[in-house]
N, CA, C and O atoms as a CHARMM CRD file, in Angstrom:
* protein
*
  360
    1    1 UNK  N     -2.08700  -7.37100   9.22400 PROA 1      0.00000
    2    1 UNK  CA    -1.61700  -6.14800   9.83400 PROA 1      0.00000
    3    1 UNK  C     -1.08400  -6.41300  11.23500 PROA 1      0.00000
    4    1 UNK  O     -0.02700  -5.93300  11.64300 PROA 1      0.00000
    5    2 UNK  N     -1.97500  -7.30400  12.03100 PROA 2      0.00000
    6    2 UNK  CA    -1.19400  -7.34600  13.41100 PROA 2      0.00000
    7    2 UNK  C     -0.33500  -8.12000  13.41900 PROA 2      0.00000
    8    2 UNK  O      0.33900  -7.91300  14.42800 PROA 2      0.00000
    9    3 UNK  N      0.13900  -9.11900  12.72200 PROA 3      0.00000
   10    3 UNK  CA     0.86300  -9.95100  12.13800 PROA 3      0.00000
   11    3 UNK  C      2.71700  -8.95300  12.07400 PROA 3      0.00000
   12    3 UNK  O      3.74800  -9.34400  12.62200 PROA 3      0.00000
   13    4 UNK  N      2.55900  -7.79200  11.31100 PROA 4      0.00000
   14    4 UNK  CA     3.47600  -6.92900  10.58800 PROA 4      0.00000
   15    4 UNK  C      3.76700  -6.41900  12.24800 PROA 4      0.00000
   16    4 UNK  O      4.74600  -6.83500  12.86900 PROA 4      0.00000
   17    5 UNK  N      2.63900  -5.34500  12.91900 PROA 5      0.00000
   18    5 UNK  CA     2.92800  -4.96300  14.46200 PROA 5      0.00000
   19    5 UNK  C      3.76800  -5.53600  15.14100 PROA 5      0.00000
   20    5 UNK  O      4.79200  -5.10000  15.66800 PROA 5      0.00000
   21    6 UNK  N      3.20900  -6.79800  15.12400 PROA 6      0.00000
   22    6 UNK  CA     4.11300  -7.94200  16.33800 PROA 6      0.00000
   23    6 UNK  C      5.64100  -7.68200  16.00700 PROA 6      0.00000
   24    6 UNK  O      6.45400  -7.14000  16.75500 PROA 6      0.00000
   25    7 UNK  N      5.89200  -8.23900  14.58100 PROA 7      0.00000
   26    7 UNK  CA     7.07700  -8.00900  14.06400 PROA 7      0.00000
   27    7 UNK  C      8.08400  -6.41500  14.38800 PROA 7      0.00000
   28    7 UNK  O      9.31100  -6.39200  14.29200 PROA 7      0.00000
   29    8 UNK  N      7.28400  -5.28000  14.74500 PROA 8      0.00000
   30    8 UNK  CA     7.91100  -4.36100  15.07800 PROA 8      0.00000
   31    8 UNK  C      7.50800  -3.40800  14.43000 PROA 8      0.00000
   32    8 UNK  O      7.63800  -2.26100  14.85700 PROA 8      0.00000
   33    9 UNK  N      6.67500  -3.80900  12.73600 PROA 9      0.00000
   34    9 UNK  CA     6.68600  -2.84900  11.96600 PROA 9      0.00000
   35    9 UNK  C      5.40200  -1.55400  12.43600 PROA 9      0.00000
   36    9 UNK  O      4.40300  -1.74400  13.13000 PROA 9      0.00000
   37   10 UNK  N      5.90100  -0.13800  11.72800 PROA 10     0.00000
   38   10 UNK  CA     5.11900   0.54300  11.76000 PROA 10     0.00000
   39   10 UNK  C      3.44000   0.35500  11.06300 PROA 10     0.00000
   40   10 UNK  O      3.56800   0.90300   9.96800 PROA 10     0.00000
   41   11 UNK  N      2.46700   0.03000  11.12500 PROA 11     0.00000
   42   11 UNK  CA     1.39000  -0.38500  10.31800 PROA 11     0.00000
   43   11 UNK  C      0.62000   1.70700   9.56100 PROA 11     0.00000
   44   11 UNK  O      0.46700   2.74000  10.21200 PROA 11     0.00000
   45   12 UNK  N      0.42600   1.49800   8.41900 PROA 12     0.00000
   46   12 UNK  CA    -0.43000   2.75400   8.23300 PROA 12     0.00000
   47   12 UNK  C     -1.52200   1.83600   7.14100 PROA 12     0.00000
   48   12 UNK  O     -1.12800   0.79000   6.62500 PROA 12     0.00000
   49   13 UNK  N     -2.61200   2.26800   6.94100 PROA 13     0.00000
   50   13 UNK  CA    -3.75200   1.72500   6.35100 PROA 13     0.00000
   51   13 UNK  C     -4.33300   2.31700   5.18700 PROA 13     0.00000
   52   13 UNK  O     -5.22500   1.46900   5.15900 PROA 13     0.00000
   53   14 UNK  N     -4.49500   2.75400   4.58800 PROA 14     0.00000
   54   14 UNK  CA    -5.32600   3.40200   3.64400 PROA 14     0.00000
   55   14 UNK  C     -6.51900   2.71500   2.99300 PROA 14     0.00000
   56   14 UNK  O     -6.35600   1.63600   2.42400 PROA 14     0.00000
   57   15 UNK  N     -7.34200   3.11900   3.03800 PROA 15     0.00000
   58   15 UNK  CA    -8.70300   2.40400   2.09600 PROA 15     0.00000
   59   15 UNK  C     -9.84100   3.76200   1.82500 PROA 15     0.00000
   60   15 UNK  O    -10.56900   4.32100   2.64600 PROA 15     0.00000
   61   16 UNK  N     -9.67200   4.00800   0.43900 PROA 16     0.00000
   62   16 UNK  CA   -11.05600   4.78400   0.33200 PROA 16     0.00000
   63   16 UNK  C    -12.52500   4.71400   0.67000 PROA 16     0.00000
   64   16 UNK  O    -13.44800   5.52800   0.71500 PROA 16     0.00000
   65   17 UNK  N    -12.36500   3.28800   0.91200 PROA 17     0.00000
   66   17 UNK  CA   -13.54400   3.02800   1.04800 PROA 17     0.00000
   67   17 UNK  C    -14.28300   2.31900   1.79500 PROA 17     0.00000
   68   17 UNK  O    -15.48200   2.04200   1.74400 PROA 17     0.00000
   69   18 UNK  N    -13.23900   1.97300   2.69000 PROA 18     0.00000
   70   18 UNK  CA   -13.13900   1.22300   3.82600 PROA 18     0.00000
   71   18 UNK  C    -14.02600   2.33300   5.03200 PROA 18     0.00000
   72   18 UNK  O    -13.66100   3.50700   4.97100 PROA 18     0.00000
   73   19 UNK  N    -14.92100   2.06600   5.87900 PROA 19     0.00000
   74   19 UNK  CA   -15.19500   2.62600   7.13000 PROA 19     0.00000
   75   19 UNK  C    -14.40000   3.01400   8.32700 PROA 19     0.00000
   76   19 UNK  O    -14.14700   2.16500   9.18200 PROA 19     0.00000
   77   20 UNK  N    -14.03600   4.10200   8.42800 PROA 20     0.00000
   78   20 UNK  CA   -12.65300   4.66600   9.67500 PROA 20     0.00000
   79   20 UNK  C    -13.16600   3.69500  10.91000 PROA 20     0.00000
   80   20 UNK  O    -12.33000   2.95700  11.43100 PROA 20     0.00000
   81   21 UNK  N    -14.73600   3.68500  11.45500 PROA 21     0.00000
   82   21 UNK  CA   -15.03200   3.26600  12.38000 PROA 21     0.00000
   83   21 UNK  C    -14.38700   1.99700  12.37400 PROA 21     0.00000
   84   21 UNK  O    -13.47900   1.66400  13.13500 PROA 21     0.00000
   85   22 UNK  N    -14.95100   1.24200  11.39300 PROA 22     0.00000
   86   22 UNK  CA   -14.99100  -0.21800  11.30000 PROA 22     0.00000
   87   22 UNK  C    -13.23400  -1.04700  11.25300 PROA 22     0.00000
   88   22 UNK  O    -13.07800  -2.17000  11.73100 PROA 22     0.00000
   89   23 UNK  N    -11.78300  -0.06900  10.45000 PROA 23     0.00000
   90   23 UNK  CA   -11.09100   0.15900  10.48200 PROA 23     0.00000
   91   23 UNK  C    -10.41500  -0.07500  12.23600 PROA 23     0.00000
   92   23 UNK  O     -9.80200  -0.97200  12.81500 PROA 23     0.00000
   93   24 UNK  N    -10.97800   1.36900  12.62100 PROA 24     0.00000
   94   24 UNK  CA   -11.00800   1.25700  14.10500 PROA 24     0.00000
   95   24 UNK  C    -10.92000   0.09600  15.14800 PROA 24     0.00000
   96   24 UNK  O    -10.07800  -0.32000  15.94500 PROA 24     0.00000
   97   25 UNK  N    -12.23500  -0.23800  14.74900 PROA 25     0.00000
   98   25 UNK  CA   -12.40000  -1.36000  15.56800 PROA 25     0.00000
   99   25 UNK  C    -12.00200  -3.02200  15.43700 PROA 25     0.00000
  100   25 UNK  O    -12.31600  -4.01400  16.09400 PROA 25     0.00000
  101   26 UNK  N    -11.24300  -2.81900  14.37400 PROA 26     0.00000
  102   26 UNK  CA   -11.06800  -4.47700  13.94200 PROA 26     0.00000
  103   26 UNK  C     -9.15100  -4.07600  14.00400 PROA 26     0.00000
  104   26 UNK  O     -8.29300  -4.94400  13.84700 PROA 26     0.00000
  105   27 UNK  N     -8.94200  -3.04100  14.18500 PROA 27     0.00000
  106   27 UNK  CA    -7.17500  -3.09500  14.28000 PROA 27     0.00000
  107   27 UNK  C     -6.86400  -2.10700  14.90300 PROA 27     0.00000
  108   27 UNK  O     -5.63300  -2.09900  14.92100 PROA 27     0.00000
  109   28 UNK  N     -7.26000  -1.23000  15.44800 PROA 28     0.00000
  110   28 UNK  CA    -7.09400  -0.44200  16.06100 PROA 28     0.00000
  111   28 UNK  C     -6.17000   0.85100  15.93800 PROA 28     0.00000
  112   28 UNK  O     -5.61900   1.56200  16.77700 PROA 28     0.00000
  113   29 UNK  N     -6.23800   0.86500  14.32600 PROA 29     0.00000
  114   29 UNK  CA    -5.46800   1.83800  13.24800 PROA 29     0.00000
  115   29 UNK  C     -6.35800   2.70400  12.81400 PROA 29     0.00000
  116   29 UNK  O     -7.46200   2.22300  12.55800 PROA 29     0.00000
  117   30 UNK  N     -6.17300   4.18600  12.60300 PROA 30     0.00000
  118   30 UNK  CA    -6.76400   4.99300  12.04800 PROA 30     0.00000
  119   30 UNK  C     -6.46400   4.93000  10.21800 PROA 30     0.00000
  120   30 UNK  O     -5.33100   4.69900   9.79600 PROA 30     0.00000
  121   31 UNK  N     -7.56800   5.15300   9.33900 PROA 31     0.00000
  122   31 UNK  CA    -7.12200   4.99500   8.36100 PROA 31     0.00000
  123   31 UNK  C     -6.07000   6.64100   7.85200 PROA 31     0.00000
  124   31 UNK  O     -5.98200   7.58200   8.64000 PROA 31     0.00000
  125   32 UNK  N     -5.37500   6.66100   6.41500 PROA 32     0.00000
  126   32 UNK  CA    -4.54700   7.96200   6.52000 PROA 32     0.00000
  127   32 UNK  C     -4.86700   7.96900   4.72800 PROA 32     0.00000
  128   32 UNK  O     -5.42900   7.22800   3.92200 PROA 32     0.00000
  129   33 UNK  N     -4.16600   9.21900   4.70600 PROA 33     0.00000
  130   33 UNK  CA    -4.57600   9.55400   2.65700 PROA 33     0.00000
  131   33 UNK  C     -2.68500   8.76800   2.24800 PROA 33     0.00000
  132   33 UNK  O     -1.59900   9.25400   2.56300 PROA 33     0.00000
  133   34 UNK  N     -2.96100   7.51100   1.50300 PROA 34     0.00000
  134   34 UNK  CA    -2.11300   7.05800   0.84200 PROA 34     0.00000
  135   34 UNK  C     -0.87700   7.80500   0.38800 PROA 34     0.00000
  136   34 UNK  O      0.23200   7.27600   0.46400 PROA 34     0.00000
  137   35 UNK  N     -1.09100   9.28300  -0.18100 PROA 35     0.00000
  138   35 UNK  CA    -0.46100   9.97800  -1.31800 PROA 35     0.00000
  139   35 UNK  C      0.59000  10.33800  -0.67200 PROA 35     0.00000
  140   35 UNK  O      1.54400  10.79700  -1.29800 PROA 35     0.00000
  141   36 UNK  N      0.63600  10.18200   0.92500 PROA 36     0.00000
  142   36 UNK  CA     1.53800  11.25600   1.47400 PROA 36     0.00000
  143   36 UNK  C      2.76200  10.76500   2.16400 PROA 36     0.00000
  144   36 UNK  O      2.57400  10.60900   3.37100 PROA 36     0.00000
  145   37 UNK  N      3.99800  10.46800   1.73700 PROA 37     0.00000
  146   37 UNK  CA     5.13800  10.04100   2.14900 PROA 37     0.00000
  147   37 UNK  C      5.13200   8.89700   1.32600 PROA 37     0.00000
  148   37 UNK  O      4.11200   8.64100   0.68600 PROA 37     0.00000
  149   38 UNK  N      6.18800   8.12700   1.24600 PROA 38     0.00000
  150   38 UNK  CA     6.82000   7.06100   0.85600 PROA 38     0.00000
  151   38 UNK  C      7.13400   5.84900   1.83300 PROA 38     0.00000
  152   38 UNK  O      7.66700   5.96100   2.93700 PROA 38     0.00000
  153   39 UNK  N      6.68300   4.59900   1.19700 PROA 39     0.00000
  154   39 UNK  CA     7.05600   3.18100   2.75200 PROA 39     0.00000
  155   39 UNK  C      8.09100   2.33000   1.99000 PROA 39     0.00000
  156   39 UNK  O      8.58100   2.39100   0.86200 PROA 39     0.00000
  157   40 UNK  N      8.21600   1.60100   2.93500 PROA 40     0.00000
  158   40 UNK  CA     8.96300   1.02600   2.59300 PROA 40     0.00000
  159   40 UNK  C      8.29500  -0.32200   1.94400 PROA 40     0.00000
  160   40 UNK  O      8.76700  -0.84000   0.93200 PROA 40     0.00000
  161   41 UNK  N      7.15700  -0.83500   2.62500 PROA 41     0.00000
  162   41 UNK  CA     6.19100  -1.67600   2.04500 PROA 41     0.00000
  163   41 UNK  C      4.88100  -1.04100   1.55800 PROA 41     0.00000
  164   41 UNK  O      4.17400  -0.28500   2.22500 PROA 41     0.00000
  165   42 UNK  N      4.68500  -1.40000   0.46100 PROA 42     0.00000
  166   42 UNK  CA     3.10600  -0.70500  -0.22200 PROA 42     0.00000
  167   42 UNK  C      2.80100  -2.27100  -0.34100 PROA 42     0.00000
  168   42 UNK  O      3.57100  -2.93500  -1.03600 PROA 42     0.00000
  169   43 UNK  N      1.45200  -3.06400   0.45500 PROA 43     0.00000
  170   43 UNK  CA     0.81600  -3.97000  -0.09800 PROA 43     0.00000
  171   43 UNK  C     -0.17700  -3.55400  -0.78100 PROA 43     0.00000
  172   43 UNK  O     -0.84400  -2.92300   0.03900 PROA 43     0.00000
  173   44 UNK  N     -0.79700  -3.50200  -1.96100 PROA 44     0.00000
  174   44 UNK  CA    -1.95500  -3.40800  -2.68700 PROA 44     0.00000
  175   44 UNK  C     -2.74800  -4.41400  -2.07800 PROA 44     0.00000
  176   44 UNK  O     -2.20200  -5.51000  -2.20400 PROA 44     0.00000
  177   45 UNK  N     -3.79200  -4.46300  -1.48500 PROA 45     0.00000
  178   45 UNK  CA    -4.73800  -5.73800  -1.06800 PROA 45     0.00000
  179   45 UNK  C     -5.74600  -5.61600  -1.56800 PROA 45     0.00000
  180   45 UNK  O     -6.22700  -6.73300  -1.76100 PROA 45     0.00000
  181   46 UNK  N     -6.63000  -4.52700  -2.04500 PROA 46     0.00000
  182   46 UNK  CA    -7.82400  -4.27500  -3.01000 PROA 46     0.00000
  183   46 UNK  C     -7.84700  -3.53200  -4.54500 PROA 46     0.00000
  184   46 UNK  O     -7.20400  -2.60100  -5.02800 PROA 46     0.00000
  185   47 UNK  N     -8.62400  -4.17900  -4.91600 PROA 47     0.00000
  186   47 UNK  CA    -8.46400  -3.46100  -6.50500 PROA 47     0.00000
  187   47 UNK  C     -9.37200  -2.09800  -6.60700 PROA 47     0.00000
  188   47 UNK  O     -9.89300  -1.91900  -7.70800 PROA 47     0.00000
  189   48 UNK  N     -9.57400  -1.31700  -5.80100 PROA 48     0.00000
  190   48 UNK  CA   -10.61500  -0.06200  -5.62700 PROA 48     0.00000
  191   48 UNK  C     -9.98900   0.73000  -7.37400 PROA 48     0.00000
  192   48 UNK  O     -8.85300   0.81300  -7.84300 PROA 48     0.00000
  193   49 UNK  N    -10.91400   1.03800  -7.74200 PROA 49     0.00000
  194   49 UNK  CA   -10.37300   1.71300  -9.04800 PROA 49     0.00000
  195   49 UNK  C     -9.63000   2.97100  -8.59900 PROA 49     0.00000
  196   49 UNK  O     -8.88300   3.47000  -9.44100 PROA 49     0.00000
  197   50 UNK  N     -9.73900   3.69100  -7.14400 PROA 50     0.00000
  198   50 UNK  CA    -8.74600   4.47900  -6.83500 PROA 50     0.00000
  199   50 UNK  C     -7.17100   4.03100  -7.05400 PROA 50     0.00000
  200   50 UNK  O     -6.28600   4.77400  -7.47700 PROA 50     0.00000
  201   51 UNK  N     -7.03500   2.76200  -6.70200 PROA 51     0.00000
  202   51 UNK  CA    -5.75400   2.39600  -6.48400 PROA 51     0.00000
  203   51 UNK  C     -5.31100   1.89200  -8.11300 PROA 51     0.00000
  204   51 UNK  O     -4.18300   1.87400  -8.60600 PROA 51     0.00000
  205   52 UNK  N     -6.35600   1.58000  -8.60800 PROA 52     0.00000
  206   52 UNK  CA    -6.12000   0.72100  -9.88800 PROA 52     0.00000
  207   52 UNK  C     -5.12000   2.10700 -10.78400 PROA 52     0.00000
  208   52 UNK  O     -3.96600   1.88000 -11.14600 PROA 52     0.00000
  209   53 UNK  N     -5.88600   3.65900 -11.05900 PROA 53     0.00000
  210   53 UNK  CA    -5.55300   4.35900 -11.04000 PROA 53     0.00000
  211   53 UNK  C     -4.39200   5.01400 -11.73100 PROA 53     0.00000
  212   53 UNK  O     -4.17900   5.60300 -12.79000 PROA 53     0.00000
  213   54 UNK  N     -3.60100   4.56800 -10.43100 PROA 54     0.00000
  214   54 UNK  CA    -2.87500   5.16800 -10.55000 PROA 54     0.00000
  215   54 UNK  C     -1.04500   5.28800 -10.92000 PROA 54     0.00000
  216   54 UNK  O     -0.06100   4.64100 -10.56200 PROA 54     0.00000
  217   55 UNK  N     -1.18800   6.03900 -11.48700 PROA 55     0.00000
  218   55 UNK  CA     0.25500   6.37200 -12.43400 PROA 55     0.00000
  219   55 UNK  C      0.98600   5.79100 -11.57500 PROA 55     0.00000
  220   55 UNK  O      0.73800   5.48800 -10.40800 PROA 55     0.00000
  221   56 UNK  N      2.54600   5.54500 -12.63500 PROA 56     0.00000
  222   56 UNK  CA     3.42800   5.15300 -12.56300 PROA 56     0.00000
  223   56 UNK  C      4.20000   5.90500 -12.05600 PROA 56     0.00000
  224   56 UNK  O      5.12900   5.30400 -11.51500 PROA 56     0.00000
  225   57 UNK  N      4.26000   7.26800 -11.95900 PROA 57     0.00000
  226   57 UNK  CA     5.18800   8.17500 -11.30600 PROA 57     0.00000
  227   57 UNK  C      4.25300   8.60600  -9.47800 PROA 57     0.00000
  228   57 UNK  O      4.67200   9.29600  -8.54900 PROA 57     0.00000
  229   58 UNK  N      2.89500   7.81400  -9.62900 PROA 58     0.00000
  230   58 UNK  CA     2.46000   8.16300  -7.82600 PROA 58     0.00000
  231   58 UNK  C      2.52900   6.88500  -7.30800 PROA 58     0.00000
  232   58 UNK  O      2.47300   6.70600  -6.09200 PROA 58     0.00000
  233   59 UNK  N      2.65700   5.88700  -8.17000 PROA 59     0.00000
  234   59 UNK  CA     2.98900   4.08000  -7.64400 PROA 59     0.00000
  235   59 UNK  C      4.36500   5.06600  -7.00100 PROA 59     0.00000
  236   59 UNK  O      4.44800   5.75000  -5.98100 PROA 59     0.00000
  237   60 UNK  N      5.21600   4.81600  -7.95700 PROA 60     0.00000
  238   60 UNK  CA     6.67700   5.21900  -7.68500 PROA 60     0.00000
  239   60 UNK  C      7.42000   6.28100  -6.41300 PROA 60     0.00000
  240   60 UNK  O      8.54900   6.27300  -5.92300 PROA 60     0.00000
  241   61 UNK  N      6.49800   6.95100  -6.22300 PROA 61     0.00000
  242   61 UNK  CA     6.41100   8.18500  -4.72400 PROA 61     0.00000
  243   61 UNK  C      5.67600   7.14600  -3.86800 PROA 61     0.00000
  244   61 UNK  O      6.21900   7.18800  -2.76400 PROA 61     0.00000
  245   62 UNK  N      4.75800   6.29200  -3.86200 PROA 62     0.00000
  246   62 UNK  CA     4.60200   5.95300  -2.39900 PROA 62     0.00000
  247   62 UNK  C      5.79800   5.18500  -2.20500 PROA 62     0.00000
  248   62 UNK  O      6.41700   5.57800  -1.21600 PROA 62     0.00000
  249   63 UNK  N      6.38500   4.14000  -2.85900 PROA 63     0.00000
  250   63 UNK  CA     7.57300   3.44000  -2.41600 PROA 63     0.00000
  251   63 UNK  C      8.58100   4.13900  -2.38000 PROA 63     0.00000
  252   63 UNK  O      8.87400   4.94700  -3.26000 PROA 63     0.00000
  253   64 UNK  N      9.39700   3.87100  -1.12400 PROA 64     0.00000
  254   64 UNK  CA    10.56900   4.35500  -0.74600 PROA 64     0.00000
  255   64 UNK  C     11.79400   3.46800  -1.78000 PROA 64     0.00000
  256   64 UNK  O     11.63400   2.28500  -2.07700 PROA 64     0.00000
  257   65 UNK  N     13.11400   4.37000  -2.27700 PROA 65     0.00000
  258   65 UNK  CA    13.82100   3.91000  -2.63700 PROA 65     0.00000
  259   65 UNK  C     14.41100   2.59100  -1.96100 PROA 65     0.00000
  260   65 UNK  O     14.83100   2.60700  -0.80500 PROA 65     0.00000
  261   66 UNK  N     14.41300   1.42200  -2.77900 PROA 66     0.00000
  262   66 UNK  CA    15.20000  -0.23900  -2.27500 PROA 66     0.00000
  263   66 UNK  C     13.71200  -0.92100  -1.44400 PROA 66     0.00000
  264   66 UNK  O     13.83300  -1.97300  -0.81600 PROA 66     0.00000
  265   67 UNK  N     12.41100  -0.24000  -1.51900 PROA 67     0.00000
  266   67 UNK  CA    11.36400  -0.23500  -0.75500 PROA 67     0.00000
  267   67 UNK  C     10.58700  -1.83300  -2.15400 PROA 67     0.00000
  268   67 UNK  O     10.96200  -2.38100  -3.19100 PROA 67     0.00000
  269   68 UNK  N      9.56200  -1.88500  -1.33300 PROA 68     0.00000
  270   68 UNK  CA     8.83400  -3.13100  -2.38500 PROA 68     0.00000
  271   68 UNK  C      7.16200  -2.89100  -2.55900 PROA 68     0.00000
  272   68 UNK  O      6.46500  -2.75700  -1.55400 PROA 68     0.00000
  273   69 UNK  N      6.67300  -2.85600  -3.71100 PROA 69     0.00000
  274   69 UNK  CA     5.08600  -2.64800  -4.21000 PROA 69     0.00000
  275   69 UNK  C      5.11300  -4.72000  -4.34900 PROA 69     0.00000
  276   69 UNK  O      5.66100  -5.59800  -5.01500 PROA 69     0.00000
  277   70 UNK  N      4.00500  -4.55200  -3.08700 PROA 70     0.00000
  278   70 UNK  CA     3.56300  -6.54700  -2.66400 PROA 70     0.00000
  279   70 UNK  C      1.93600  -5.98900  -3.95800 PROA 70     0.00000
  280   70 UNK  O      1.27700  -5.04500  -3.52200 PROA 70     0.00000
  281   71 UNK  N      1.56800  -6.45700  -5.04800 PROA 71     0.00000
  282   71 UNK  CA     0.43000  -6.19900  -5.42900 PROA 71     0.00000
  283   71 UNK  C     -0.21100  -7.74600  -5.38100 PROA 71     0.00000
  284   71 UNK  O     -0.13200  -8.85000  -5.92000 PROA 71     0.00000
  285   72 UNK  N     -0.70000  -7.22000  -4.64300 PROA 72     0.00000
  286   72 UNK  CA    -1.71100  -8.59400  -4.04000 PROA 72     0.00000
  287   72 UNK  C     -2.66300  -9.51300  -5.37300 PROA 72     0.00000
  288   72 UNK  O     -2.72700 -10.68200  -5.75300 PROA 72     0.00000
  289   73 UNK  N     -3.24100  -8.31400  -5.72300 PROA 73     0.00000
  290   73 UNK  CA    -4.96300  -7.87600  -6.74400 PROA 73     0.00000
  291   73 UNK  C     -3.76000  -8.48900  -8.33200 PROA 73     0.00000
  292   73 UNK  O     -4.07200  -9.29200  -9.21200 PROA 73     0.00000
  293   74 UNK  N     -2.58800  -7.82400  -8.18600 PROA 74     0.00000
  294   74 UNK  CA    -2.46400  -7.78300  -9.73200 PROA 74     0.00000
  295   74 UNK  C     -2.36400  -6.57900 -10.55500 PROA 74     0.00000
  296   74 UNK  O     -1.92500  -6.26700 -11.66200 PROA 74     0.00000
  297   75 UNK  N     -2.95800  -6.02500  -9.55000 PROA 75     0.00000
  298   75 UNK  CA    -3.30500  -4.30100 -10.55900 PROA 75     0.00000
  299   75 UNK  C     -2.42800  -3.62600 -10.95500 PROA 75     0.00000
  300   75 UNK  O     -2.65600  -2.70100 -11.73500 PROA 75     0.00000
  301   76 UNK  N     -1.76200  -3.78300 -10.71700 PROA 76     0.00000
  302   76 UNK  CA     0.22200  -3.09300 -11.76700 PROA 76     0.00000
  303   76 UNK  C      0.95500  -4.08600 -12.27700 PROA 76     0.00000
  304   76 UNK  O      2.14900  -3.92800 -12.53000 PROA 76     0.00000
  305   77 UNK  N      0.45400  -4.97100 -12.43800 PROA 77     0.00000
  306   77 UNK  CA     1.45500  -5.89700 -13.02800 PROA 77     0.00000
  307   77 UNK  C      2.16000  -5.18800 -14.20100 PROA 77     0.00000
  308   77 UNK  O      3.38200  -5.14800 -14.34400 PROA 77     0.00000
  309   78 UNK  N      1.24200  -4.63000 -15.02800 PROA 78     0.00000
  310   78 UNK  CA     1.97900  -3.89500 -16.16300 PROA 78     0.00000
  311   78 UNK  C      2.68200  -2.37600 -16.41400 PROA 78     0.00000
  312   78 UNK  O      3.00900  -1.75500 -17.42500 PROA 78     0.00000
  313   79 UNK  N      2.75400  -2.05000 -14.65200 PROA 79     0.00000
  314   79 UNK  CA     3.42000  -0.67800 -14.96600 PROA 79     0.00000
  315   79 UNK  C      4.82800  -1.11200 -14.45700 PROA 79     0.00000
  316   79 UNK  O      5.20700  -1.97400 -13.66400 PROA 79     0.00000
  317   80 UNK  N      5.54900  -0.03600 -15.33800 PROA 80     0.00000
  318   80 UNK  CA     6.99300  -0.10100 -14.89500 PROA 80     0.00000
  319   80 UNK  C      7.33200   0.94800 -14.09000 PROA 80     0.00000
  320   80 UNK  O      7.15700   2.14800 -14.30000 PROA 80     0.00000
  321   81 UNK  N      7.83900   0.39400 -13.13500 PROA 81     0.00000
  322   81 UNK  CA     8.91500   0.99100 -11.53900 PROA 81     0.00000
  323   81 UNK  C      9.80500   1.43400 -11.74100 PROA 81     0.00000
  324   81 UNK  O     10.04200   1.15900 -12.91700 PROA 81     0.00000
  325   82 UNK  N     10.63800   2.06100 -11.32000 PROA 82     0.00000
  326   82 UNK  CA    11.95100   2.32200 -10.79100 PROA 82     0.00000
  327   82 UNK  C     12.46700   0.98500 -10.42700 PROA 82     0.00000
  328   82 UNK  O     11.93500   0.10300  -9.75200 PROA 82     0.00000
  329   83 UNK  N     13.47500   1.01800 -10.94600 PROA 83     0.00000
  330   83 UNK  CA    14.65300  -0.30400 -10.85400 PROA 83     0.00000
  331   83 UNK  C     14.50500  -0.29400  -8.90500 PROA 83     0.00000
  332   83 UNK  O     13.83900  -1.11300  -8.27100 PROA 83     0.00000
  333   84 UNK  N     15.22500   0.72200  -8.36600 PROA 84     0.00000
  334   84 UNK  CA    15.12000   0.21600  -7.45300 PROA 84     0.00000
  335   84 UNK  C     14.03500   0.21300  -6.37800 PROA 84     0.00000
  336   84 UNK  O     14.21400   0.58800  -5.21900 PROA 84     0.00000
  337   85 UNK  N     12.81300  -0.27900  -6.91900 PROA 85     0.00000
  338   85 UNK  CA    11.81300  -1.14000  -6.47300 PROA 85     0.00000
  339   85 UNK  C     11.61600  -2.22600  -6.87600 PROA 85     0.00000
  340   85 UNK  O     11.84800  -2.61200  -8.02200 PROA 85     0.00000
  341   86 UNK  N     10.92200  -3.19600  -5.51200 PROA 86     0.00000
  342   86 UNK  CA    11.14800  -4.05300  -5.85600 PROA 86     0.00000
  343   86 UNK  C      9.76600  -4.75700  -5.87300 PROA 86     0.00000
  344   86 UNK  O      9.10200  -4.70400  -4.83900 PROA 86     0.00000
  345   87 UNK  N      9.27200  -5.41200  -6.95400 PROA 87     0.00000
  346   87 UNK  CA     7.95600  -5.26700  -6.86900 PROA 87     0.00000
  347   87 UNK  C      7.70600  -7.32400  -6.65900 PROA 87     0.00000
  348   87 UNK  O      8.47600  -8.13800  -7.16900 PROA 87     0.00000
  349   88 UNK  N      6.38600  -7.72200  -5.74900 PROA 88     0.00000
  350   88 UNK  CA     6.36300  -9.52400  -5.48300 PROA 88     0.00000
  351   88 UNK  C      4.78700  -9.05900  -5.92600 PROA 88     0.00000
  352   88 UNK  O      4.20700  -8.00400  -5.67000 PROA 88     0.00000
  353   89 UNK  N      4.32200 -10.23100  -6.68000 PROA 89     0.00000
  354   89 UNK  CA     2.92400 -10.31000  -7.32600 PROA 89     0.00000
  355   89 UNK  C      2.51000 -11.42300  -7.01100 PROA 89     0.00000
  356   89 UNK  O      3.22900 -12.37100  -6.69500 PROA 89     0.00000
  357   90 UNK  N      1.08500 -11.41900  -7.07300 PROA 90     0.00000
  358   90 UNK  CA     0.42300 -12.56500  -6.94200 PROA 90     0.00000
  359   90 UNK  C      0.09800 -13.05300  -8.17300 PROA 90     0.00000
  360   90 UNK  O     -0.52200 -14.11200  -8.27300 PROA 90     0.00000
């Protein structure tokens, strides 16, 4: 994440289950509810069965059109996107 900052980028966080405090204090980001707007980068970094989840048409709303789903975990490998997303897997 501070990595992305340096670079310029906007950072937003989401984790259900992650601690706001702890969040807080290790990046200095408030966490936010995933569902709401579209990025341009969605990294998946945990497999929380929240995220595992979820549909192909709310994958598809968080990424911004020409935007990229990075799935870290794997956990969508098998849903299909919108063409223009662009999806990098581990």
């Amino acid at each position: 994440m501070r990595r992305l900052q340096w670079l310029g980028h906007k950072v937003v966080v989401a984790d259900p289950i992650a601690s706001p405090a702890e969040v807080r204090a290790e990046s200095g980001l408030e966490l936010t509810d995933p569902v709401v707007g579209a990025y341009d980068l969605v990294i998946g970094a945990v497999a929380h069965r929240q995220y595992k989840d979820l549909s192909e048409g709310e994958l598809g709303r968080l990424v911004s059109r020409g935007g990229t789903l990075a799935d870290l975990k794997g956990i969508w490998r098998s849903r299909d996107l919108p063409a223009e997303i662009s999806r990098w897997t581990l």
